[in-house]
N, C-alpha and C positions, 0 to 999 in steps of 0.2 A: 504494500500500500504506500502510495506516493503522495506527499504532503501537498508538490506541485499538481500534481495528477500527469506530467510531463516525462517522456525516458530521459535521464543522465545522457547528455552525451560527452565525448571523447574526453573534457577536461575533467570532468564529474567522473567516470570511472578511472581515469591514473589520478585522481587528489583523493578518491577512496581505495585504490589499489595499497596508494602510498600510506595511507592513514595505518590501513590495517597492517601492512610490513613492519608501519614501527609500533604499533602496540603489537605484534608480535616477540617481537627484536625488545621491546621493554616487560613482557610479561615474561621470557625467558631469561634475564638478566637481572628480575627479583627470585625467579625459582632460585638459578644459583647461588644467588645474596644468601637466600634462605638458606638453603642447602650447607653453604660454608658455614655460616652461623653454628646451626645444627650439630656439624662434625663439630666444629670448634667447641661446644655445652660439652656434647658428650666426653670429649676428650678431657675437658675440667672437670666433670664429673668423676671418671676414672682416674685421672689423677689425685685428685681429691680423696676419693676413696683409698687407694692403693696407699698413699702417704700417711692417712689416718689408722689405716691398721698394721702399718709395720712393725710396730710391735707386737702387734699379738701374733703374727707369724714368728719372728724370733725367737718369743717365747717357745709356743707350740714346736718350732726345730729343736729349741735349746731340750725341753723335754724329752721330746722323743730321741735325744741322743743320749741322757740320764737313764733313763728308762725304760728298756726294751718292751715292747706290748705283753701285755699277759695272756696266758694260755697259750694253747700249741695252733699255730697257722701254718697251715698247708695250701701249697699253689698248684695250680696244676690243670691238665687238661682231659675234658673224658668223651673219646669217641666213644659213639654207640653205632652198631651195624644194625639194622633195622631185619636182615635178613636171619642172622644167627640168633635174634631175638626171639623171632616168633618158633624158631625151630628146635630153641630150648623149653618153649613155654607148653610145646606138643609132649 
């Protein structure tokens, strides 16, 4: 719906061609703003973090070098054969 009731001609579509190129070109250029921003929080964030509990990692090393874990730990890996399985359970 046209305000004029008239088609855009030539100069009307390149000064809306152009319009819309740079709100393109400016709506992409706040994404990235945003974007950096963004990385940039989260990275104070994690740093933040990381520096506030250095000590309690320390500790928690310092311990567990004091104090071997209690009771008996075992590691290990356990194949099962699904074939020999059933032909024990016959």
């Amino acid at each position: 719906m046209r305000l004029g009731g008239q088609e855009p001609g030539l100069l009307g579509k390149v000064l809306g061609f152009a319009a819309g190129a740079v709100l393109l070109v400016l709506v992409f250029t706040l994404s990235l703003l945003l974007f950096a921003v963004l990385v940039a929080g989260g990275l104070l964030a994690w740093g933040y973090l990381w520096w506030k509990t250095r000590h309690l990692r320390q500790e928690l090393k310092q311990q567990m070098r004091e104090r071997p874990p209690e009771g008996r730990v075992i590691e290990g890996e356990v194949i099962r054969d699904s074939e020999s399985d059933e032909s024990s359970q016959r």
